[in-house]
N, C-alpha and C positions, 0 to 999 in steps of 0.2 A: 315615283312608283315604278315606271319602267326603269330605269338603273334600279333600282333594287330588285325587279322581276328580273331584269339581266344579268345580274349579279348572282339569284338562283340558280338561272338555267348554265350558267357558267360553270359553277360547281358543280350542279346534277350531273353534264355530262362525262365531268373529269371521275366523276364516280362510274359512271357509266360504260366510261371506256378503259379505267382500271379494275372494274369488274368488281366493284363492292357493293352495288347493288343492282338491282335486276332494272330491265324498263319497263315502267309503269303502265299498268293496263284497264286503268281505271282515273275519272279524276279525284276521287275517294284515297287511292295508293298515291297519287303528286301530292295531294293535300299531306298525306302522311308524312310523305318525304321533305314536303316545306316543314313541318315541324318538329321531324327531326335535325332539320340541317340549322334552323332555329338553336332548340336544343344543344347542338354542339356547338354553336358558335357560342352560344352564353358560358358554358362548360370550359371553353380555350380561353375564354374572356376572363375569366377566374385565377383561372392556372396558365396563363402564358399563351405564347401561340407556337403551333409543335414544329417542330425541326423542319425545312424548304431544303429540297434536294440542291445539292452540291457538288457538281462536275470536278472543283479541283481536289475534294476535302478528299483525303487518303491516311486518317487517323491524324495521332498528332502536329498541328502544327508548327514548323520549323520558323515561319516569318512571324513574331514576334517582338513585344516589347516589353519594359520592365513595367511591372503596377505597385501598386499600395508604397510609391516613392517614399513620402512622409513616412509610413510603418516602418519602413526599415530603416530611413535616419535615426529614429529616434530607437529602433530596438541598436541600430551599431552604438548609440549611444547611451545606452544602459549597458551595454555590453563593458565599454569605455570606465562608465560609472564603477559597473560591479568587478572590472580589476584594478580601479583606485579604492574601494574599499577592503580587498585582499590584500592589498599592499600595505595598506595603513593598519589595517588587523594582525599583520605579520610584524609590523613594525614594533605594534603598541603591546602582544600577545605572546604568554608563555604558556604552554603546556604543562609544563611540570607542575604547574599547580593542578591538575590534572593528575598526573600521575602519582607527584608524592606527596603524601601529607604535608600538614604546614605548623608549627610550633608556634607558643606565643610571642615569639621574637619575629614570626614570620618567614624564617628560614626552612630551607626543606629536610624533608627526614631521608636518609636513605641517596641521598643524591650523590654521583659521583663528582669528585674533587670536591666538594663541599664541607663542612665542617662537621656535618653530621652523617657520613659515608658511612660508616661502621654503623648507625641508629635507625637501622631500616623504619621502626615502628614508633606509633605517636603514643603518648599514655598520658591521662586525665588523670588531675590529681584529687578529683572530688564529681567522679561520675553523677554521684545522686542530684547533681546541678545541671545534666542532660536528661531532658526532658524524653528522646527516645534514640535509636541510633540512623535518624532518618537526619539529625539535625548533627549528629557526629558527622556526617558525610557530608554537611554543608559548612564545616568549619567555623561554627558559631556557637559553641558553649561554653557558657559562662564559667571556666575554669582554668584556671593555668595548664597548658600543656607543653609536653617537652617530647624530644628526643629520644631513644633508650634500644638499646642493642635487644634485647628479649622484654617479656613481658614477666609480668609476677608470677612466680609458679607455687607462691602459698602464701598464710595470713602474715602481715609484718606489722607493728605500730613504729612508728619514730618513738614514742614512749619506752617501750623494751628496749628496741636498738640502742636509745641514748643509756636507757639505765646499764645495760648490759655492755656500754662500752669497751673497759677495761679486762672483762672477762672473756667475752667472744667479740675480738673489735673484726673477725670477717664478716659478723651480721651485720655490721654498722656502716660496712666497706659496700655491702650488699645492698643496704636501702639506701644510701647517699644516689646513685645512680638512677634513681628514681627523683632526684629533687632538682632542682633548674642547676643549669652547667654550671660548673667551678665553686660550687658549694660543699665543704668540708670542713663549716665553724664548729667544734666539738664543743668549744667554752659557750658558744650561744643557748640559753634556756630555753627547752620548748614552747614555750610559751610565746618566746620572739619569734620564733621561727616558724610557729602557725601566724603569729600577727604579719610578719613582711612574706608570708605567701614562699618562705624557702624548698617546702618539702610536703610533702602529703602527709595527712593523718595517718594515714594507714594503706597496706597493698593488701589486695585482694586476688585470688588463682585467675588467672585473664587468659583469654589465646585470640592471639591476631586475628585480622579478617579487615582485607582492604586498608594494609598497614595501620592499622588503630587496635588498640588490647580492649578487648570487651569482655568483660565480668565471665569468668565460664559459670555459668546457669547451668542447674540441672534441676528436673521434678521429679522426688522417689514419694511415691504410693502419694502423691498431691499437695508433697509438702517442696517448697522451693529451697535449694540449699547452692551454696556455693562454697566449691572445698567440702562439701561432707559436713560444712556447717552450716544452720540457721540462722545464728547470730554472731555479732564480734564489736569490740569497744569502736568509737567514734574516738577525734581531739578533743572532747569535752567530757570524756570518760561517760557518755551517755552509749545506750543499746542501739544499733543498728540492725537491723531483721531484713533476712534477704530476700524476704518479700516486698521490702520497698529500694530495692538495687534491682528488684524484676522489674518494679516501674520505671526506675530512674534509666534502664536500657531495656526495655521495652521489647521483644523480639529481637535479643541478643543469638540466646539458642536458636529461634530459626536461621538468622544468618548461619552462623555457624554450621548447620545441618546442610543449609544450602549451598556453603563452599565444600562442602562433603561429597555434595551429587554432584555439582558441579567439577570436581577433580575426576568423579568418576565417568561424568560422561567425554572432560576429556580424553580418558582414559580409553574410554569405547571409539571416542573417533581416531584415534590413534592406532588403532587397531583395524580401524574398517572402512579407512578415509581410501584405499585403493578399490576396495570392492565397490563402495560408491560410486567412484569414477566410470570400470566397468561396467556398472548398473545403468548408470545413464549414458552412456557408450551406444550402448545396447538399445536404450532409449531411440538414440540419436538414429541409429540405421532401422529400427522397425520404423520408426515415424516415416524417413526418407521411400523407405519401402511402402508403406502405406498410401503415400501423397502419389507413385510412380503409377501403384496396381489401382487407384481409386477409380480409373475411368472405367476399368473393367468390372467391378464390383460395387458401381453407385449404386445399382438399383436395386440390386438384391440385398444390399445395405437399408435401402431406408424403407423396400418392402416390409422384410426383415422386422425391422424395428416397430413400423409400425401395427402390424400381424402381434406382434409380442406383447404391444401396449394393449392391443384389443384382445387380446388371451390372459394377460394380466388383471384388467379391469375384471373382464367376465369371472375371471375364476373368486376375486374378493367378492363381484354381486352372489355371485355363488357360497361364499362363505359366510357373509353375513346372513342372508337366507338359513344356513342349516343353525346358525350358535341362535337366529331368532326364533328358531319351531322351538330348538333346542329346551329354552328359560320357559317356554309355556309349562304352566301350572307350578312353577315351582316358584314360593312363599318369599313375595318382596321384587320379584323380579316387573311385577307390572307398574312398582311406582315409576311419574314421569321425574325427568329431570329438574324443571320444576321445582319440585316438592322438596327433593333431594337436598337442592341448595347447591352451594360451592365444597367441595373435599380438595385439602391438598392430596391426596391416595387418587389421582386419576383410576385406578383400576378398580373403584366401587364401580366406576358407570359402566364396566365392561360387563357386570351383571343386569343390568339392565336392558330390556328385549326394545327401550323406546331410542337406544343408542345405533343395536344392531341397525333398525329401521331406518332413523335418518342416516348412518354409514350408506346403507343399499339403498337408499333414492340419490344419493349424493353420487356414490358410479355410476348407478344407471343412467343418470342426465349424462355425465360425461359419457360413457359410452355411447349414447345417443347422440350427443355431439361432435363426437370423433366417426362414429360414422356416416353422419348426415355429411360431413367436411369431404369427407373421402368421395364422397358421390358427387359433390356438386362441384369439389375442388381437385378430381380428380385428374384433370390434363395440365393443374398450374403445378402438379407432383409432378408430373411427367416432365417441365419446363425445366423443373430445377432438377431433377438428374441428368437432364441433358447439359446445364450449365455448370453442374457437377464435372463431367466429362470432360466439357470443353474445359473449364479448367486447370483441370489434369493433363490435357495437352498444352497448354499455354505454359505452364510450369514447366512441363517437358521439353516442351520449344525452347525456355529459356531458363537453364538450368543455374544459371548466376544469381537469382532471382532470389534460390534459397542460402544462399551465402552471405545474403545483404541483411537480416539481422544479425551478423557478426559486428555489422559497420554501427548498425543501430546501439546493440548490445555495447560495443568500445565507446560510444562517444557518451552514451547515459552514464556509464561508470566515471567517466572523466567529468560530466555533473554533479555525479551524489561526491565523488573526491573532492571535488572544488569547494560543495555546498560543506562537507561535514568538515573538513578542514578550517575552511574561514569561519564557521560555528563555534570551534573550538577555540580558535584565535582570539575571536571575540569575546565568548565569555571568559576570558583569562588575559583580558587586556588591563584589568583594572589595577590598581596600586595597593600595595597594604593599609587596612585604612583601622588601626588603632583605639578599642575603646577602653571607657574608664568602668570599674566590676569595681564597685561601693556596695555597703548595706544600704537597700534600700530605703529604709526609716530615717538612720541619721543622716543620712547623706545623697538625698533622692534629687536635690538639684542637680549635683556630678556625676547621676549614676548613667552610663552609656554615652556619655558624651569624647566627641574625639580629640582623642590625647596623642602626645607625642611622645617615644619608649623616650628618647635620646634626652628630653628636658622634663620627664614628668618626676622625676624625683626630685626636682626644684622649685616646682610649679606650685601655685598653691593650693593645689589641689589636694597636693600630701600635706599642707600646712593643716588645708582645714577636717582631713578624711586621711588618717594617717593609714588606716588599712585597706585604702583602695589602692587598685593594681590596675596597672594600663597594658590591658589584651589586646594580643590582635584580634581582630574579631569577621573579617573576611575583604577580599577585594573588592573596590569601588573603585572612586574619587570626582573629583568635583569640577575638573575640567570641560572646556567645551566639548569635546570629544565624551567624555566619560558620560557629560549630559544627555546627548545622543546619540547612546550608546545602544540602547531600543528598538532608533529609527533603521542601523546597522543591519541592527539582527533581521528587522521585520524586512527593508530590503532584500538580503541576501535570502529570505525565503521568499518572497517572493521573483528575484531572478533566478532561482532556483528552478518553482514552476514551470518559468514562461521557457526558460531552455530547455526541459527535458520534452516539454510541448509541443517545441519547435522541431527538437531533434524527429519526435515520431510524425510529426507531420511531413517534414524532410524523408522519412523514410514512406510515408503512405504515396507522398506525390511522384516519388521517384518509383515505386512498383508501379503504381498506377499507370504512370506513362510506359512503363516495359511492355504491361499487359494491353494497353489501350495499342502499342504500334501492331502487337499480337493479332489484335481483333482485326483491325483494319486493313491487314494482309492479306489483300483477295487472291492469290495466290502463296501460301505458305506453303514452306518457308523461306520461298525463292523471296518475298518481298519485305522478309524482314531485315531491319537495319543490321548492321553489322556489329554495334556493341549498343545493345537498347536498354539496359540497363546503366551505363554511364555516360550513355545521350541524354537520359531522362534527368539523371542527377545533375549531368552541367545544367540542361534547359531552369530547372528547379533553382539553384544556386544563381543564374546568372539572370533571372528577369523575373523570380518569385517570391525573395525574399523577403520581400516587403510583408507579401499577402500571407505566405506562412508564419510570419510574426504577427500579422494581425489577428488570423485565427487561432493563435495560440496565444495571444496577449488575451483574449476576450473568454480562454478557460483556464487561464492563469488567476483571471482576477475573481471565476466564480470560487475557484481550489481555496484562493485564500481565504474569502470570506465563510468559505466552507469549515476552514481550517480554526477562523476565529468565531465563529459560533459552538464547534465546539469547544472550544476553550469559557468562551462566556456560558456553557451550559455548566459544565463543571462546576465553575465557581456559584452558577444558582444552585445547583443541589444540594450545598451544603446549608444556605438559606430555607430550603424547605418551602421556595414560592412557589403555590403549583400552577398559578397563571402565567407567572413569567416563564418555567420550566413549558407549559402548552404553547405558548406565542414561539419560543424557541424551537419545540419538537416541530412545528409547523412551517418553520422557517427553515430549518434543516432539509426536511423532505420537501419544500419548493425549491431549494437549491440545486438538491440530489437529481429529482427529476429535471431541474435548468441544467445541470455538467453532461447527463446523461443524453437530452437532446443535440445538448451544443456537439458532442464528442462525433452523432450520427449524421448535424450538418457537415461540420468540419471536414470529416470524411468523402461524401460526396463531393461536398466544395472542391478538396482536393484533388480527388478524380478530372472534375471539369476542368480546373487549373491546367492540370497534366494536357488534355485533348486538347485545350483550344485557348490556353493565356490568359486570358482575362484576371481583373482583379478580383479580392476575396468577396466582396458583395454580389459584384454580380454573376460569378461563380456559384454562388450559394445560391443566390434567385433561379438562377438558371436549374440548378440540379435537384431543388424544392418544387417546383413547378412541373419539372418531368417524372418525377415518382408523385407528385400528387395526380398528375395526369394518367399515372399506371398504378392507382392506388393498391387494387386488387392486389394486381401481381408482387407490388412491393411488399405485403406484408404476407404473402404466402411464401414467395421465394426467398424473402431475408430468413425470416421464422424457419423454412424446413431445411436451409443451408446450414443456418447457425445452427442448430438443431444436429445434423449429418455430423458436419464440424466437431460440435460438443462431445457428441460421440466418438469419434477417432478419437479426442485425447481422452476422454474417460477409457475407451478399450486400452490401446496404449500403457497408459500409467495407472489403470488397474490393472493390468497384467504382468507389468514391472514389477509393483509393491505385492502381488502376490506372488512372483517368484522370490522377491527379496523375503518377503516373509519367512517362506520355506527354506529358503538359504539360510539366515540369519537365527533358524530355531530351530539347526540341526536338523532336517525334516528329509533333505535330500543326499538319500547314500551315499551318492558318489561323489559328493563334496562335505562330509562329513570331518574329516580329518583335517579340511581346507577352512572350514568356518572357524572364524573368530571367537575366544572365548567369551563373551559382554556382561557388562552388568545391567544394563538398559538396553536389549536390542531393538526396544519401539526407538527410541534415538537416530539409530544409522536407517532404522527403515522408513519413518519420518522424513526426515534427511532427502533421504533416496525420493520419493514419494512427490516429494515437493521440487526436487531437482529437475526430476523427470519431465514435472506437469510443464516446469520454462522453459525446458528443452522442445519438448509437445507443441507449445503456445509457440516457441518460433517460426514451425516449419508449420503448423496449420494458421499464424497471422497473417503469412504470404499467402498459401490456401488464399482466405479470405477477401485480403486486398486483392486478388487476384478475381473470384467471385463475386464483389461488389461492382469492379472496373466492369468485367465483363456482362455484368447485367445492365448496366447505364448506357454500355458502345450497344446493347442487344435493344434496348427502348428506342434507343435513336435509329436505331439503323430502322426499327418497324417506321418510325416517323419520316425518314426521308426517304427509303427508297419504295420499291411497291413489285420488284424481280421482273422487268420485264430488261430490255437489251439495254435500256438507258440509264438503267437506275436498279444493278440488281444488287441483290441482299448480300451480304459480306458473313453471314451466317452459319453456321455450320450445316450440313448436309440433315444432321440428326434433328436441329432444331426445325429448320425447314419443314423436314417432313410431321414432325408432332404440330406446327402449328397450319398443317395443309398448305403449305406455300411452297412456292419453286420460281428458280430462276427461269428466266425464256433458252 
């Protein structure tokens, strides 16, 4: 009991002589004071124990050593992994299956030095056996397809052509080119030559689209025609109605309509791809300007804003009020909702006075809450314009700062390159893999089974099923490779993740360390380093690797599973299970809220990395424990920074996309004669809009990480020092004085 009475008065006085509490003039106020010091110690005991003054600590630590060793073995070794899978993907992987159609011989259409260079386009010899043009684009229907220089430009039968040989033999010259290469038997009967699959029954008016001839569809007053016709013979001299060719290509005409828009909105970017440029030019120096003027116009900013919110509110409680007096007495308007039931027409309920009503108590709470917030949270507003500011200096101090998402920006490109490349490799590694197309009735043992072009004419396959045909039917194969050919893919997305993970974590740790030597320069900016932005990056690179792989390995692996729940929800939707479809919605959003957590530890973790080395855990312990200890402040001051923030790029690139507006719809005289003619100006202004916002999000993510670091060096400095000669605050002057403190 005395060591613990001693232990009391130990502390009492340390309080006593830094002046955070008065002396006690009662034993009623010691009593109080023992349970408050009770109190906090249970409170540290929770959340850590807070920062011990530090005579050598002068921001970032320079004596250091490497952490999270194992992490980065193993991340240098996926790295390792994932360019022996780009190798072997490039090895085993052709694109052109990719870009150019594929025949039933499995050669390319259109390809140069190829056999078929002059036959840019594929043409089916019996559409009505493609099910839609979803399954044309996956090279799998069940048809003979070949090569052919154009596509049909009106009705033809083999039956005419043949009969009319003699007479008109360029019609004959004309449909041959339609039938698989080097076929020209004139003495062969039709009848052979629909049985061995030589030639199509009949051409149909077709027009390309994604090198493939698709039926031209048209619908006059609801009736479906092709060519101006309804109907036209089959090889069996039966009716064919082109109404079932609208099924057999399914959303032909839309494609078609859609490479229509699509020529024209190249068309439009063609034309407004420099103004663009300009546009976000412009972008790029308001935003610069914005981040330079922000120390001087933080506070009238977020006054500002929030004056606006509370004149907004009031003026809606105010309107709901007048449309509510408004509906009195007038017939239907006092039924409740209720009674109503569900309308898809939301704008019945707007006749309703039980609508206006819950509208007006719904503002007025928040009004009431926004301003109860503002009275009682009104100095943690003050904190954060002044950390606003400071900021704004710290950027300005280090003006390289904002240059370093170029480095970000380059090396993610050099990601999603890597990533979409080996994707493509991959899926175009496979082999041509050959099936047999039998009627299914007589011949349903052989029917899809894999055949060989080169021996299936000897095989007995044509013994037993002389009218089957051996298709290609799409790439595969059956090697060990080809077997894990899955595990490839699902790798390469998931090292996909973990690098671009790494890369922004590499970039958080490296500002952070800029801005943490920032803070810590109790004389600025005689005591800042000399190049603190690629001090931080070597520090980062040369003893952190590990840990930035580790915290990026651990939102790497929620992304994927992220990634593959949605994929498993998809395929239940079509099932129609609405428990399994719940169990999944559920699993979704505990994920969403796990990436969203992990992304705000990360961050900090980061931060502390930057100051002080340590490894990822206890980085993250550390930096968890001091915002739980500053709970308050932490979600006032993220919240109305982020907030401040959000705002700069909303002004910004609403200001942008509203001059681009004006530009782009002829609006502005004096560049009237300068604006582009378009057929879709929402396109480049879109375009523009969204260009802007990345450009925006660059220069205020520095902002940010700048704001986050500088709030974490601001907790700790309250924790260790207390501004007297020994121990004084590293603080800015502004802050100092909002929070009544001073150096001695």
């Amino acid at each position: 009991n005395r060591l613990e009475l001693s232990l009391f008065h130990s502390r009492l006085q340390g309080r006593l002589l830094h002046g955070s509490v008065q002396s006690p003039t009662s034993c009623e106020e010691l009593a109080k004071l023992e349970t408050m010091s009770t109190e906090e110690d249970d409170f540290y005991g929770k959340h850590g124990e807070p920062k011990k003054f530090d005579p050598s600590f002068r921001g970032p630590i320079s004596k250091r050593s490497c952490t999270d060793i194992i992490c980065c073995l193993i991340f240098f070794f996926a790295i390792i992994g994932y360019c022996i899978v780009g190798i072997v993907a490039w090895t085993h992987g052709d694109p052109r299956k990719v870009v150019y159609p594929t025949n039933s011989r499995g050669e390319f259409c259109g390809q140069l030095g190829g056999p078929n260079e002059h036959k840019p386009f594929l043409f089916y010899f019996n559409i009505l056996k493609c099910a839609n043009p979803l399954v044309l684009l996956e090279f799998q229907c069940p048809t003979t397809q070949t090569c052919v220089s154009e596509c049909p430009k009106s009705f033809e039968s083999f039956i005419s052509s043949y009969a009319l040989l003699n007479v008109k033999p360029e019609k004959w010259r004309y449909y041959i080119q339609f039938c698989k290469p080097g076929f020209n038997d004139s003495t062969k009967r039709p009848v052979q030559v629909f049985t061995d699959g030589d030639c199509p029954a009949f051409l149909t008016p077709s027009k390309p689209f994604a090198g493939r001839c698709f039926p031209d569809l048209e619908t006059v007053k609801g009736v479906v025609k092709v060519g101006n016709m309804t109907a036209f013979k089959d090889a069996n001299g039966g009716s064919v109605n082109a109404t079932e060719m609208l099924e057999a290509a399914k959303g032909a005409n839309i494609v078609r309509e859609a490479r229509m828009v699509a020529m024209k909105i190249f068309e439009d970017y063609t034309k407004s791809w420099y103004w663009i440029l300009i546009g976000m030019s412009i972008t790029l120096v308001v935003s610069l300007l914005f981040v330079i003027l922000l120390r001087f116009i933080a506070a009238f900013m977020v006054w500002l804003t929030i004056l606006l919110v509370i004149a907004v509110l009031g003026y809606g409680i105010y309107h709901c009020y007048m449309e509510y007096t408004q509906l009195k007495g007038i017939p239907g308007s006092d039924v409740t909702i209720k009674d109503l039931g569900f309308q898809t027409d939301l704008r019945v309920y707007l006749h309703l006075r039980q609508t206006w009503l819950a509208f007006m108590i719904i503002l007025a709470i928040l009004e009431v809450i926004i301003i109860l917030m503002l009275i009682f949270l009104r100095k943690r507003i003050l904190i954060a314009i002044a950390l606003l500011k400071e900021a704004s200096r710290a950027v300005g101090r280090i003006m390289s700062t904002l240059a370093y998402p170029i480095i970000t920006f380059l090396l993610l490109l050099v990601c999603v390159a890597y990533w979409g490349v080996t994707a493509v490799f991959l899926s175009t590694s496979g082999e041509a893999v050959y099936k047999v197309v039998a009627n299914e009735t007589s011949c349903k043992e052989y029917n899809m089974k894999t055949c060989n072009p080169n021996t299936f004419n000897v095989s007995n396959t044509t013994r037993q099923c002389p009218e089957a045909q051996c298709l290609f039917a799409f790439y595969g194969g059956e090697s060990y490779y080809h077997r894990y050919l899955i595990l490839f893919q699902f790798y390469n997305v998931f090292l996909f993740f973990w690098l671009t993970n790494f890369v922004i974590a590499l970039g958080q740790v490296t500002l952070a360390g800029a801005f943490a030597s920032y803070y810590w320069a109790f004389n600025k900016p005689a005591d800042l380093p000399t190049f603190p932005v690629f001090s931080s990056m070597g520090r980062a690179l040369r003893y952190h690797t590990g840990s930035l792989a580790f915290g990026s390995l651990l939102l790497a692996i929620v992304q994927v599973i992220r990634v593959l729940l949605e994929y498993i929800d998809q395929k239940v939707k079509g099932a129609k299970n609405k428990v399994a479809q719940f169990i999944l919605s559920c699993l979704k959003c505990c994920f969403w809220c796990l990436e969203k957590f992990l992304k705000f530890l990360n961050r900090n973790a980061y931060i502390m990395i930057a100051i002080y080395g340590k490894s990822f855990c206890a980085s993250a312990r550390d930096a968890f424990f001091l915002l739980m200890r500053n709970i308050i402040r932490v979600i006032v001051l993220d919240k109305v920074t982020d907030f401040l923030l959000f705002l700069g790029k909303l002004l910004i690139v609403g200001g942008v996309g509203v001059l681009g507006f004006f530009f782009f719809t002829n609006r502005i005289s004096m560049f009237e004669d300068r604006a582009p003619a378009l057929n879709y100006y929402w396109i480049p202004l879109l375009t523009l809009i969204v260009g802007s916002y990345f450009v925006a999000h660059g220069f205020f993510s520095v902002y940010g990480m700048c704001v986050d670091t500088l709030f974490l060096c601001f907790l700790e400095d309250l924790e260790r020092n207390d501004g007297t000669t020994e121990r004084p605050y590293f603080m800015s002057k502004a802050l100092l004085k909002i929070l009544k403190k001073k150096n001695e």
